[in-house]
N, C-alpha and C positions, 0 to 999 in steps of 0.2 A: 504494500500500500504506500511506504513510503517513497518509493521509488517514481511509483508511477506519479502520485502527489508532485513527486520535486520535477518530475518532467514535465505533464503536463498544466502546472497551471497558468504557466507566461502563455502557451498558445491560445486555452482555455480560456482567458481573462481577454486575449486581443481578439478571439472569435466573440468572446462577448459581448466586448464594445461596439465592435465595427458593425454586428445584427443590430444593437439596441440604437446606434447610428442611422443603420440603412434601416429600419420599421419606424423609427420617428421621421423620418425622413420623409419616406414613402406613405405613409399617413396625414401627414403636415401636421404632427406634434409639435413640441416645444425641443428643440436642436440643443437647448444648453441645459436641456435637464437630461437628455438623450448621451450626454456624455459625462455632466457632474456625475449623475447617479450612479453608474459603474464603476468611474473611478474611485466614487468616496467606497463603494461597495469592495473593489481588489483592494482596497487598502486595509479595512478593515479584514479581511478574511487574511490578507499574507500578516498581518500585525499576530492576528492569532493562529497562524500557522505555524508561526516564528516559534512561539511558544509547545504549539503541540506535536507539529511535525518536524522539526527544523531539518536542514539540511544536511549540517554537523549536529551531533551530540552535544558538545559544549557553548553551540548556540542554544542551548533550550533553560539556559540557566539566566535568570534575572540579573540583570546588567544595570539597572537605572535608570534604561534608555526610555521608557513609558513614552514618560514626560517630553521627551527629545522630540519622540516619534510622533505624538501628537501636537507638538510646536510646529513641527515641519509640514504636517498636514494642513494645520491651519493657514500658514504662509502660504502655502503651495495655493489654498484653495482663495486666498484672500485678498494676497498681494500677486502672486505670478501669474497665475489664469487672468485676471481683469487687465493684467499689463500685456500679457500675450495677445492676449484679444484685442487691445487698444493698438498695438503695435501689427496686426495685422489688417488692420482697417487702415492703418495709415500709409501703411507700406504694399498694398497687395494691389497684383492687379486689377482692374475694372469687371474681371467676370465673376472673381471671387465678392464682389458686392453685390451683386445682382442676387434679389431674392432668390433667384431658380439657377443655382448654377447648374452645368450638366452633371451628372450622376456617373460614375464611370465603371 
C-alpha cells in the first residue's frame, strides 16, 4: 500500500485537478474555485500523508513543522495565487483574456 501510495498520488492529484478544471470549465462553473478546491484538498491529504504514510520512516516522526506547513499554505493561498493571477492579467496575451479561451 505504501508503495503504491508514494507512487501514485502526484499523478493522482494532477489527474484531479486538471478533471475538476476541464468539468468546471465545460459547465461554466466558477474556474477559481475549480482549482483553489483541489489544491487546498492535495494539500491537506499529503500534510496527512506525511504523517501516516511517509515516504521515509523517519519522516513520520513530528518535526514542528505543523505550524510551518500551515504558514506556507496560507501565503501560498493569500499572497502568491492573487499575485500570480495579477501578474498574468498583466503580462499575458490577449487570448488568455478572453472569456472563452480555446480549450485544448
Amino acid at each position: 500500500m505504501h508503495s503504491v501510495f508514494a507512487r501514485g498520488f502526484l499523478p493522482l492529484a494532477m489527474l484531479g485537478s486538471v478533471a475538476s478544471f476541464w468539468y468546471a470549465y465545460a459547465t461554466g462553473r466558477d474556474l477559481q474555485l475549480a482549482v483553489i478546491v483541489p489544491a487546498a484538498a492535495i494539500l491537506l491529504v499529503a500534510m496527512a500523508a506525511e504523517r501516516r504514510v511517509p515516504y521515509r520512516k523517519d519522516w513520520a516522526k513530528g518535526q514542528g513543522d505543523t505550524a510551518t506547513d500551515l504558514l506556507s499554505t496560507a501565503v501560498l493561498f493569500t499572497l502568491v495565487d492573487p499575485m500570480l493571477k495579477w501578474l498574468g492579467r498583466s503580462w499575458s496575451p490577449g487570448c488568455w483574456r478572453e472569456p472563452h479561451f480555446p480549450a485544448w
